[in-house]
N, C-alpha and C positions, 0 to 999 in steps of 0.2 A: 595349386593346380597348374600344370601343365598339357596342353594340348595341342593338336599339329594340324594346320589344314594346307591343301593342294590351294592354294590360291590361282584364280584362272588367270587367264590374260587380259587385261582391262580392266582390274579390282586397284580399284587405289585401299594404300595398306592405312587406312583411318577407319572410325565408324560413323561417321559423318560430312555430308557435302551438303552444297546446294546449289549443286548444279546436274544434279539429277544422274551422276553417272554412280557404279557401283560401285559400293564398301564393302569392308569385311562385316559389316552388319546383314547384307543379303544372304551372308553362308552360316556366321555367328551365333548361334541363339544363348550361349553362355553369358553371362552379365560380369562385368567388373573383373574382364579379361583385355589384356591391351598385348600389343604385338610386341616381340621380343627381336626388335631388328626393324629390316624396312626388305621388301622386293618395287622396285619400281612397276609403275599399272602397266609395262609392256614387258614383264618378266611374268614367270609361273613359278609353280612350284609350293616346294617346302616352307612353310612358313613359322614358327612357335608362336604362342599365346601365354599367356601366364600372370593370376595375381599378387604373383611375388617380385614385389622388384629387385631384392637381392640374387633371386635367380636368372630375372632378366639382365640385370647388370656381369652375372658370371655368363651367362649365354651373349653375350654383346660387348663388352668393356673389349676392346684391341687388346690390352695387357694380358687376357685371358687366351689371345690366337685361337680359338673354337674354330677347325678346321671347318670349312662351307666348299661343299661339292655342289659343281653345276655342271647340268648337260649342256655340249652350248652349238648350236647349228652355223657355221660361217661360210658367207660367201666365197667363192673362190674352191679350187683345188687345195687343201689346206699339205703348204711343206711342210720338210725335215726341217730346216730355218725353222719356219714360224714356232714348231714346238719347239725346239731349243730353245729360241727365245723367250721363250713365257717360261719355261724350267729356270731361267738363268736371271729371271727379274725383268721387267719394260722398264725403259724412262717415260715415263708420262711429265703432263705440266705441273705437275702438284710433286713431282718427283718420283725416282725411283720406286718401283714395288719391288717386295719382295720376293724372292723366286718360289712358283707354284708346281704343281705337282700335275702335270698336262703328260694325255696320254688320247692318240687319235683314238677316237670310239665308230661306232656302227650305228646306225638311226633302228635303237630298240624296238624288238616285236612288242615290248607294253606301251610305247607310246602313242597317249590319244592326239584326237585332229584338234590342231588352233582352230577358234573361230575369232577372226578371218583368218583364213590360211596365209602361209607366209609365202613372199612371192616365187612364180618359178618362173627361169627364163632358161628356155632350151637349150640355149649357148654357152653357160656360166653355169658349172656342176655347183653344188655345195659339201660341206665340208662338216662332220661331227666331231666331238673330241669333249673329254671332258677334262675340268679342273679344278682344281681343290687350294684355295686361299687360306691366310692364318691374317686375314687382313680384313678390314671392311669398305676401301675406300666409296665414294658414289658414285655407283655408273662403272664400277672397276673393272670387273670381266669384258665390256663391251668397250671402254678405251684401251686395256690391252690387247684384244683381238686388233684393233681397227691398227694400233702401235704398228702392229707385225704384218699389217696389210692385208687382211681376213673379215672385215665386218662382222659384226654378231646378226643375225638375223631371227633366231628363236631364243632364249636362255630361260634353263629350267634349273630350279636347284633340288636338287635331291639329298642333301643328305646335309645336317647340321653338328657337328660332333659325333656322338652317336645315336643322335635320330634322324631317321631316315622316310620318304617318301612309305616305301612298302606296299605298294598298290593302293594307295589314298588317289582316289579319281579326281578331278576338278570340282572344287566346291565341296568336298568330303573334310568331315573333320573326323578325327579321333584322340580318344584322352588317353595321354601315357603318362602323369602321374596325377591322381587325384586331389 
């Protein structure tokens, strides 16, 4: 089985805590499904499930490079620099990335509201763009944004190889393969 959920903002990607904040067990109701990947609890988005771990291991394994598309909201007027730079690879501390596939976006007519909203401050526009990794590092999109002097301030992943968000709302699941 395979299947996809919009994970909200604030979901830690486990199905258990104890400390009372929300899992993927409050959206879940499928049994003896574990996440194929990770989103950190301050990311959204496209998430996989799946009881196969041979399939989790080809959706996840780096050797694999399973292309990962994110929306990604940054602080600042986002330059021509800054995309070339992330097309052309960041040095981070953990080392070089590879170069990604960055392209300035528009804040989509489908996109719903954060709760809590992200912050505005009238003087500092922001900046949309999306970008597509063959990598998993932790935390990776939001230390390359920050690399190239853009901070992350929303990040949504939309599209995992080839499955994709597709109008999955927050907290929506759907099964694409049985």
């Amino acid at each position: 089985m395979l299947m996809a959920l919009n994970k909200p903002f604030g979901v830690l990607c486990q199905f258990t805590t104890h400390d009372g904040r929300p899992t993927l067990a409050d959206f879940v109701r499928q049994k003896d499904v574990y996440p194929a990947g990770r989103l950190d609890h301050d990311s959204e988005g496209l998430l996989l499930l799946t009881d196969d771990g041979g399939l989790a291991h080809r959706l996840t394994d780096p050797r694999h490079k399973q292309p990962k598309t994110y929306l990604v909201q940054v602080d600042g007027a986002l330059s021509d620099e800054a995309v070339q730079a992330l097309r052309r690879g960041v040095a981070l501390n953990d080392g070089p990335t590879l170069p990604a596939q960055a392209e300035r976006a528009g804040e989509p007519a489908w996109l719903w509201p954060r709760d809590p909203p992200v912050r505005f401050r009238k003087s500092i526009p922001t900046s949309w763009l999306t970008i597509t990794l063959r990598e998993g590092r932790n935390r990776q999109v939001r230390r390359m944004t920050a690399a190239v002097g853009f901070p992350t301030l929303r990040l949504i992943r939309v599209r995992i190889g080839d499955h994709a968000l597709d109008g999955l709302m927050p907290g929506q699941t759907r099964t694409l393969l049985p």
